[in-house]
N, C-alpha and C positions, 0 to 999 in steps of 0.2 A: 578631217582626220581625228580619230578619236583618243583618248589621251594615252591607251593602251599601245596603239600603234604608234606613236610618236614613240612611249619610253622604249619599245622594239628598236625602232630607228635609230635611236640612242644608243642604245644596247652593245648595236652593230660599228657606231662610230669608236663606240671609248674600243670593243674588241678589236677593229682595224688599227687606233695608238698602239691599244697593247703588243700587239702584234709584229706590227713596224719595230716599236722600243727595245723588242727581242733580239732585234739585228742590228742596231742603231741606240746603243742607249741617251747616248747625248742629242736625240732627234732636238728636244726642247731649245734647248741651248743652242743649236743651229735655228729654230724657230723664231728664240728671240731675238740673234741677230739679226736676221731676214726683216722682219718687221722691225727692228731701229732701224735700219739703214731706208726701206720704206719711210716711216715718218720723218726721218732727217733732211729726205730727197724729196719727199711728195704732201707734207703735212699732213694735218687728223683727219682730211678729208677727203684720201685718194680715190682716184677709181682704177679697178684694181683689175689683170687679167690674172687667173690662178690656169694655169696651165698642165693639162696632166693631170687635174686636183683628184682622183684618187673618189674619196670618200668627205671631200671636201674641210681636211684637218687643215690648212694654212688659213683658209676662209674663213675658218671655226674661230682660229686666234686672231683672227686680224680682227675680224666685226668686235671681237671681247674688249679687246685693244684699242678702236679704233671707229666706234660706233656711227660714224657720222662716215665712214667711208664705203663702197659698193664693191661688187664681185661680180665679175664674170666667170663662173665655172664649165671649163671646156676638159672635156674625154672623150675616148671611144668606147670608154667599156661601160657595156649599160648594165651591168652588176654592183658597181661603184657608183657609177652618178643615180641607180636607182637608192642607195643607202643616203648618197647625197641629200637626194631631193626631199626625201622623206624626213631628214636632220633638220633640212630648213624649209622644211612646208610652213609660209606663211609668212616668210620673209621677204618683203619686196627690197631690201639690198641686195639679193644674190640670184642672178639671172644664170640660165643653165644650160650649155648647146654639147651637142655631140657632135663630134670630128673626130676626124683622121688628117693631123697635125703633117705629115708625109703627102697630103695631098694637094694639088696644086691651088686651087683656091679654098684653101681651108677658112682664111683671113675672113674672105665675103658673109661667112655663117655668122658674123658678131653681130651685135647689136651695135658696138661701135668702133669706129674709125683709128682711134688713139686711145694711147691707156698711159696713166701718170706712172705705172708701176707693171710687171710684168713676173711673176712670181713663179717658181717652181721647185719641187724637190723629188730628190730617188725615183724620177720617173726617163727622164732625158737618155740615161745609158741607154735603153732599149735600142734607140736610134744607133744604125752605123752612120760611117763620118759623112760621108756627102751628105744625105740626107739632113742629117744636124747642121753641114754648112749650112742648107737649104733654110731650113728654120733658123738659124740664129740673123741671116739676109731676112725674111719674114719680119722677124721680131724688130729687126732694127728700123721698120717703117710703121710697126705698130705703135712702140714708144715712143712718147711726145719728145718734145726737144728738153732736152734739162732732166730726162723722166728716165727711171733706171729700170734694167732687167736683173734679176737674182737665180741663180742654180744651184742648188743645193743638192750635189751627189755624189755618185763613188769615182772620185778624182784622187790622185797622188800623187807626191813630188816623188823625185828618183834622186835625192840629196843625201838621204840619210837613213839606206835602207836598213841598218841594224836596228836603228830605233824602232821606225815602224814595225818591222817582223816580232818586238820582242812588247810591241803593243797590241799587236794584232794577237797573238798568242795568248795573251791577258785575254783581251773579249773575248779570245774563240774559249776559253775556262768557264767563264763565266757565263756563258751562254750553253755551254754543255750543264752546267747545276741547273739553270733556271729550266734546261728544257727536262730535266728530270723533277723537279717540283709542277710542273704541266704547261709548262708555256706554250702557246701554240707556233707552230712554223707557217710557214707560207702555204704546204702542201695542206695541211690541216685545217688552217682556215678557211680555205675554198671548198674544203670536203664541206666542214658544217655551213657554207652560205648553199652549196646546191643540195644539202640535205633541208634547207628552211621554205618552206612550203612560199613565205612573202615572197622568195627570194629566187624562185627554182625556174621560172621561164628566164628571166632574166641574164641567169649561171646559165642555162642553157646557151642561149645567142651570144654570148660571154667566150664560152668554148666552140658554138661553131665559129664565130669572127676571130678570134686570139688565141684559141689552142687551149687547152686542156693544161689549167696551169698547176697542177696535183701531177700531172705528169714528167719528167727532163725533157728538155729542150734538147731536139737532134744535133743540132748544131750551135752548141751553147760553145764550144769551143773555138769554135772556126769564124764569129763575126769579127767584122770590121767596125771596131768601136775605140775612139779613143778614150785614154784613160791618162794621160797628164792633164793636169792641169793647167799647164802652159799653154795646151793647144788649145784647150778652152778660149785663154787671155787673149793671145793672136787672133782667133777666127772670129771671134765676137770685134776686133778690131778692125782686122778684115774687111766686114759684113758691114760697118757702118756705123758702130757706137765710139763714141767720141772717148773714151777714156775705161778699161778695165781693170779689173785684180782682185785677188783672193783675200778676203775678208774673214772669213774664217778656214779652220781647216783639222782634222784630225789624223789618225794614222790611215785611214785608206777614205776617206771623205773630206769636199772640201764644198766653202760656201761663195761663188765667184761673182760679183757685182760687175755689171757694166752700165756707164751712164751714156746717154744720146748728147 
């Protein structure tokens, strides 16, 4: 890869933070947590599954973090794990499979068996609840004994909804200035990745397998997804890890730990 293409690949990774931080500005600070609680459970030398990994930003911090530890990055979407691969061409810590997490032997596709750590964020909602049962059962025979899974998404307590609405109301201000200063949205950033000549077969198979994400979702309204937190806590309990709870949390996000 020549160094042209690498800074492209670059390019596309910091565009995907920036992007995410537009919805999410405290992404970092959820990051950092995630990775303490990682090295306080698995030491500086985990192997690690990144789940969902996106574009590969949890991986990004962890190896910075954490250099002597590995990654398995697992997706469906080969628009994302193509930005991935291209981020870390050349990196033999971070190993790359494509799945469908929803499917019954997803597990088999790894490279391996157990993982000290199990890592994920803002990607899990998409699942409705069975399904998530299904995976978070999955996960609890991926993780070692001693060895923690992390979720970092749009979860909320029901304790104290005036707060939250009158926090939420805040981000949604400041998120209307940034996107008049040009921030890009979600629909926007997939315009310019299936406008990018690297990137455009890729966007293609991207929208026949997952839909045209520049488009609404038909039924954005009508799934089956939970959103407490609590039911998180419980079905990760459920499912077979020995002890969970919410380690971090914001006005409509939270960061939920559970150890085997």
């Amino acid at each position: 890869m020549t160094a042209t293409a690498t800074a492209d690949w670059q390019s596309w990774q910091v565009s995907w933070d920036r992007q995410q931080e537009w919805y999410m500005p405290d992404r970092e600070e959820r990051f950092r947590v995630m990775l303490d609680t990682v090295e306080a459970v698995a030491g500086p030398t985990p192997r690690v599954l990144d789940l969902a990994c996106g574009t590969g930003s949890i991986s990004d911090r962890l190896l910075r973090r954490l250099p002597g530890a590995d990654s398995t990055c697992v997706d469906i979407d080969p628009a994302l794990l193509t930005i991935a691969r291209g981020h870390f061409a050349g990196d033999d810590r971070v190993t790359f499979v494509e799945a469908d997490l929803t499917a019954p032997a997803w597990t088999e596709r790894l490279p391996h068996t157990s993982y000290d750590a199990v890592v994920t964020a803002t990607a899990l909602h998409w699942l409705d609840t069975e399904p998530l049962r299904r995976l978070y059962g999955d996960l609890a025979g991926l993780v070692r004994e001693g060895g923690v899974f992390l979720n970092a998404d749009h979860m909320r307590e029901d304790r104290a909804p005036r707060i939250d609405a009158a926090l939420q109301a805040l981000h949604t201000r400041r998120r209307e200035q940034q996107r008049r200063q040009g921030a890009l949205d979600w629909a926007d950033w997939w315009d310019a990745v299936a406008r990018d000549p690297s990137l455009a077969d890729a966007a293609a198979r991207r929208f026949a397998l997952l839909g045209d994400p520049r488009q609404p979702t038909p039924d954005a309204g009508r799934r089956d997804r939970p959103t407490l937190t609590r039911w998180h806590v419980e079905t990760l309990l459920e499912q077979g890890f020995g002890e969970a709870r919410q380690v971090w949390c914001s006005a409509s996000d939270a960061l939920v730990a559970a150890l085997r």
